[in-house]
Every structure is written in structure tokens, then in C-alpha cells.
N, C-alpha and C positions, 0 to 999 in steps of 0.2 A: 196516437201513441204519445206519453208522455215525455216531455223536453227538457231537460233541468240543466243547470250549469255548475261545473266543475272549476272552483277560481284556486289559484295560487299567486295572487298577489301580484302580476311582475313589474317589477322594478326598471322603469324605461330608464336609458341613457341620461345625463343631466341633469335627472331629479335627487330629491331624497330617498333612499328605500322606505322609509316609512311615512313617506306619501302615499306610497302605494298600499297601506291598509286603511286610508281614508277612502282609496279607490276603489276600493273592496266594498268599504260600507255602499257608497253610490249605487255601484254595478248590484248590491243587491236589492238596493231600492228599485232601480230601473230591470229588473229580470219579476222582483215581486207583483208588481205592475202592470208587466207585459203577460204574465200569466205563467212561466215560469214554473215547475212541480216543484224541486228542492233546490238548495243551495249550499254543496258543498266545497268543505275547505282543506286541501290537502295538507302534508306535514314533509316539509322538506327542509335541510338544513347544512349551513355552508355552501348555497348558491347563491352567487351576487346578482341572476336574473330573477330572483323570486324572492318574498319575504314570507313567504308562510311557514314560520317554523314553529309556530304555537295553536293548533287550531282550533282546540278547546275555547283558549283567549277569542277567537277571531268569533268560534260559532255564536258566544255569551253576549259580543257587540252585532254582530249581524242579526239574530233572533231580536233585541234591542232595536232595532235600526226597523223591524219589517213587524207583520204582524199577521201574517196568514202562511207562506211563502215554506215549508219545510227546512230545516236548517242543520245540518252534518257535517260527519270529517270524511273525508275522503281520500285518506282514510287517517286515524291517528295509527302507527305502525308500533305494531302490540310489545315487540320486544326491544324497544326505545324504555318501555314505560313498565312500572308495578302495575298490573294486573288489578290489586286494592287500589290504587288511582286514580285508574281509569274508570271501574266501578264508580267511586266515590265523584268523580268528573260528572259524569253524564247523569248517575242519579240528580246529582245537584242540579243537571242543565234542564232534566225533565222535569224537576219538580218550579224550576222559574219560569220555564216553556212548554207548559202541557200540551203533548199530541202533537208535539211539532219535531222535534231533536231526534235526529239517526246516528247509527256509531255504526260507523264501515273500520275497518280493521285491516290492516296489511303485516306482512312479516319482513318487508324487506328495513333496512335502515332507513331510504329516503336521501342519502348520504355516502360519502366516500368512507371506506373502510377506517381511516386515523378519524375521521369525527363520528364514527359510528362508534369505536372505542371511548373517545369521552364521553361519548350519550352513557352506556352501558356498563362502562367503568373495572372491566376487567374482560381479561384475554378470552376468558372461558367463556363467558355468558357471549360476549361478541361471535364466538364459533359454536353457540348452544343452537338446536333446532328444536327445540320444545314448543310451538305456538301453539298445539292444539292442547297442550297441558296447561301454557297460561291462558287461553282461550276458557275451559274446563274451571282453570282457578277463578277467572273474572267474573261468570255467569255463576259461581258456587256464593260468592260474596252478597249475592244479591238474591240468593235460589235456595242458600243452605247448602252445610258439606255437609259428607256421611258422618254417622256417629262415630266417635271417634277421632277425626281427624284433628290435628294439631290446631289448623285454622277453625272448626269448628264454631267456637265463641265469637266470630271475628264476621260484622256484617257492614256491606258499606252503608254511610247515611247520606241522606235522607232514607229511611226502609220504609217509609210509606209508599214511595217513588218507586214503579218497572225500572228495569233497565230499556232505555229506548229497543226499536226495532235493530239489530244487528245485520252486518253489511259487511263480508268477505271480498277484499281486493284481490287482486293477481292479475300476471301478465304472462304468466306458463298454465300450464297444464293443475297444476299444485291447489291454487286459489280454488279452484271449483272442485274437485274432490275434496277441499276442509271443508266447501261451503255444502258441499253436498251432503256432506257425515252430518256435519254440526245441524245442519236441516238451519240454515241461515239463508239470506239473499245473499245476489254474487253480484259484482262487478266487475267487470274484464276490461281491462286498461289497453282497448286500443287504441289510442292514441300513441303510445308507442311501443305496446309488444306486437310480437311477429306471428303467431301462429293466425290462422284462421280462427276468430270468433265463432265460428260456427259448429266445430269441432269441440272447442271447449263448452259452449254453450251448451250445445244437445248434450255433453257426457251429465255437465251440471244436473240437469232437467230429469234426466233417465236414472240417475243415481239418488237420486235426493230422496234423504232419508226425515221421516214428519216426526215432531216433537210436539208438545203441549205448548211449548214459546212460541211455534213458529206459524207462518198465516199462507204457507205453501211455498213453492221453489216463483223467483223473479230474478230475471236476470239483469241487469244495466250493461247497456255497452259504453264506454267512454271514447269519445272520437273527439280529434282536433279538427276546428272549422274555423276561415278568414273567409268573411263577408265585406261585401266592398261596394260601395255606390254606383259603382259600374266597375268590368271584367279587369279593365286595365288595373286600375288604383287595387284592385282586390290582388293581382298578383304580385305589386309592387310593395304590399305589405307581406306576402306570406313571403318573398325574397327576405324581406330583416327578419323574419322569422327562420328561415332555412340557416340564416348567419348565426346566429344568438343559438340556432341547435348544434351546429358544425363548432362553436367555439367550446359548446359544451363538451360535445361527444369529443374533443381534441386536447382536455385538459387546457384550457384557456376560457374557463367561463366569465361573462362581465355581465352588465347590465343588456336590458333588450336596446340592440341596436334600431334606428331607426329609417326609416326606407332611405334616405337617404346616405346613411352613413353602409346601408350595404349594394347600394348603387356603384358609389367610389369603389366599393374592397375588390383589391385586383385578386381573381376566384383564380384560382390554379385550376389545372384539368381534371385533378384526382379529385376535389373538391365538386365542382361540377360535376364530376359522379355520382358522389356521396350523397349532394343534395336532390341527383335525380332520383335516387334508391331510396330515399325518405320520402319524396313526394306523396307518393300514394296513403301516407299518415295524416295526410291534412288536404281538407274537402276546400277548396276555394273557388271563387267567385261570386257573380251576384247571389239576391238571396235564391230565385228561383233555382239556380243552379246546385247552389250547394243544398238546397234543400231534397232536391230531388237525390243529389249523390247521399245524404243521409238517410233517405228513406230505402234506397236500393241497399244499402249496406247493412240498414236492421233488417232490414227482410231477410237476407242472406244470412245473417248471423241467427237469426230467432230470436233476435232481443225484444225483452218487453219495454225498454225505456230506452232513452239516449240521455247520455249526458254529457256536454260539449264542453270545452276550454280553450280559451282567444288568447293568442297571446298576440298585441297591437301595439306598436311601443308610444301611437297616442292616445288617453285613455277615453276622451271623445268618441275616437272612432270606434275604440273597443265596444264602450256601448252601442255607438249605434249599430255594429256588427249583429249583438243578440237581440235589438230592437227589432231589426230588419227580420232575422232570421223567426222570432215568434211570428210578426206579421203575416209573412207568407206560409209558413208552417200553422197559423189557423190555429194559433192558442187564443183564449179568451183573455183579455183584460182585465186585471182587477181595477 
């Protein structure tokens, strides 16, 4: 099965944040390398644990940076953005990175409701649910509208340029019936949605409706995984990971704490619940271990791919995390 990594940048405790898109470029040299399918870059904005708020910017330097390695957004989140944009974004990426550039697609902000309003710039469009109309607008800029239509004369450039392969996010039920209609690929965001993958997954698969764009139904499952050089160190990193999420989910986001700064945090009981009711969102241990927990979970799910996201507040260990994890998972080396 194929293995690919899902990065959002995170911004450890102490540093710069935008050291941490130096880290990015690294991490995909060292994922290209280890044999890695794609590498995508999410779009998140107003978190002080993550810097990925540009991923177009990030794809154009990491495509730059690698040279075989698949290189995507994961997703760019469709009603942040013009529809002509994004068109015009990825034409561009594909015609500098032939055969290489994916466009995965989400509807949510990425974001808190007041920075989802400055993204979007009025009340209306903020509570609009139109993604399969700007969905429909984007692939027309590139495909042609009907006769008639206003936009009609209006094409993105480069028009010699596809629009890359297209990639429906979600973390409900929602994401895979657009990706099903649209006859797109799907990724389902386990990492942190709640439903059963498998459920979403099989409706995906059963529903999927074929177009002339498309190369049949695939699904990606996205799971979070901390690899660690032995059992110990592996859980005392996904502890500052469990912190950096409880700060999130608690309206006190910062930077990725680090094993030790969530050693000291005196955890309250209610805490210590919460973080045991996450648990199960993230595979840790050695690699054999987590490896094996990854492969029972796409089995289970029907996933045709994985795509994993570390978050390790040193960026060292990050890497050696998916270094580890392709070794024993049996990817070839580039």
C-alpha cells in the first residue's frame, strides 16, 4: 500500500515559526528519499502550532526542493479562495511540475469563524454552502462553461496545462458523497474526525459516479503517527503532542510544546480524560508497532493509501519518525 505524508509545518516551542517551512522543505527531501508516494501540504490559518497557511507557496518550494516525490494541498479549502485562483494556481503548478502536482480540496475554513471572516470578507459568503457550485466553477475554467454563460470567455492560464488530479477532503460523511458525485478521489481525515473510516469509505466507493476527468474512485485515509526509537521515548513525545492538542481544542493554542515542557504540565483529571478519548487518533510506538497499527486500520477502513502527519516538537526526531516508519513498512528508496 502506498504511504505518503501529510505536513503542516509545526512550529515547535522556542523557535521561529517560519523555521518551520525550512522544515518542511527537509522533511520532504528526507520522505522523497525514503520512498514516500506524495507530499502533501495542508492550509490552516491563525494557529500558532502550525505555519501552513499558504500551500500553493509551500507546494511551488517543495516540488523545487524534490524531483520525483508527488507534491499537493491537502487540501487548499475551496471557499477561502476564487475558484479562477485556484484554477489559475495549480494550472501554473502543473505546467512548472509536470505529472507531479495534486489539488485535494476541502470546504471547511481551516480556521476560527472571525479569521474565516477575514479570509472570505463578508457575513454571506462566510455562511454560503455552495462548494459543489465553486467546485463545478473551477473545473469549468479549465474544461469550458456552457454556451452562454457569463463566465464563458474566461479561461485559467496556462490552457495548455490539465488541471492536476483533484482530491475531495472531509472528516463527516459530506466529503465523500461530493467526491463521489464529482467522480473525484477522496481523503478522509482520520486523524481527527470521528466517524468510522469504513463507513465513509465503502459509501465513497459504492456511490462513485465516472466522468471523462476521472481515473476511477481512490480513497486516502489520513492518520496521525509518533514513531520513536524505542516504546518509551515514542510515548513521551506523543504526551507533548496530546498537550499542543488539549491546548488547541481548549481555545489556548501555542506553539508545539515539547516532551518535556508536557512532563511538568500539572494535567487535571478532566484533562487526563480528554487526552485518553484522543488517544486512539494517533498510532505510537516503535516502528514495528505502529506499523502494524497502520496497516490493521486500512484494512479495516478500505483504504487504498495512508497518509500520515507527525507532529514532534524536535524536528530531528520528526524525521527520523517517517524514516523509521518507511523502513519497516518496506518502501523502496529513491
Amino acid at each position: 500500500m502506498p504511504l505518503s505524508v501529510l505536513d503542516l509545518s509545526p512550529v515547535p516551542a522556542g523557535t521561529r515559526p517560519s523555521q518551520a517551512l525550512h522544515e518542511t522543505l527537509e522533511l520532504a527531501r528526507i520522505a522523497e528519499a525514503a520512498g514516500y508516494h506524495r507530499f502533501w501540504l495542508a492550509e490552516h490559518h491563525n494557529i500558532p502550532s502550525v505555519a501552513s497557511s499558504t500551500p500553493e507557496v509551500m507546494i511551488a518550494a517543495v516540488a523545487a526542493a524534490t524531483s520525483t516525490i508527488r507534491v499537493g494541498s491537502g487540501g487548499i479549502m475551496l471557499p477561502n479562495h476564487s475558484p479562477l485562483k485556484v484554477a489559475e494556481t495549480f494550472r501554473v503548478l502543473g505546467g512548472l511540475y509536470p505529472d507531479r502536482i495534486d489539488l485535494g480540496l476541502g470546504r471547511a475554513p481551516g480556521t476560527d469563524q472571525r479569521t474565516a471572516l477575514a479570509l472570505r470578507r463578508s457575513r454571506e459568503a462566510l455562511g454560503a454552502d455552495d462548494f459543489t457550485e465553486q467546485y463545478a466553477e473551477l473545473r469549468a475554467y479549465a474544461e469550458g462553461f456552457p454556451a452562454g454563460h457569463p463566465f464563458e470567455p474566461i479561461s485559467a492560464q496556462p490552457d495548455d496545462v490539465p488541471l492536476p488530479p483533484v482530491w475531495i477532503l472531509g472528516s463527516s460523511t459530506y466529503g465523500g458523497q461530493a467526491a463521489a458525485a464529482l467522480g473525484t478521489g477522496f481523503a478522509y481525515a482520520g486523524h481527527f474526525g470521528t466517524l468510522d473510516p469504513a463507513g465513509v469509505i465503502s459509501a465513497y466507493k459504492r456511490d462513485y459516479q465516472r466522468f471523462e476527468h476521472d481515473g476511477g474512485p481512490h480513497a486516502i485515509l489520513a492518520l496521525a503517527a509518533i514513531v520513536g526509537e524505542t516504546e518509551e521515548r515514542a510515548q513521551q513525545l506523543a504526551r507533548a503532542n496530546a498537550l499542543s492538542m488539549l491546548r488547541l481544542r481548549t481555545g489556548r493554542p501555542g506553539p508545539l510544546p515539547s516532551p518535556e515542557e508536557a512532563a511538568a504540565y500539572p494535567w487535571s483529571e478532566a484533562e487526563e480524560a480528554a487526552v485518553e478519548e484522543w488517544a486512539g487518533l494517533v498510532s505510537v510506538g516503535t516502528a514495528d508497532q505502529v506499523a502494524a497499527d497502520l496497516q490493521r486500520r486500512a484494512a479495516a477502513a478500505g483504504a487504498d493509501e495512508l497518509i500520515i502527519t507527525t507532529n514532534i516538537h524536535d524536528p530531528a526526531e520528526r524525521r527520523r519518525s517517517f524514516e523509521l516508519l518507511a523502513q519497516t513498512w518496506g518502501l523502496k528508496p529513491r
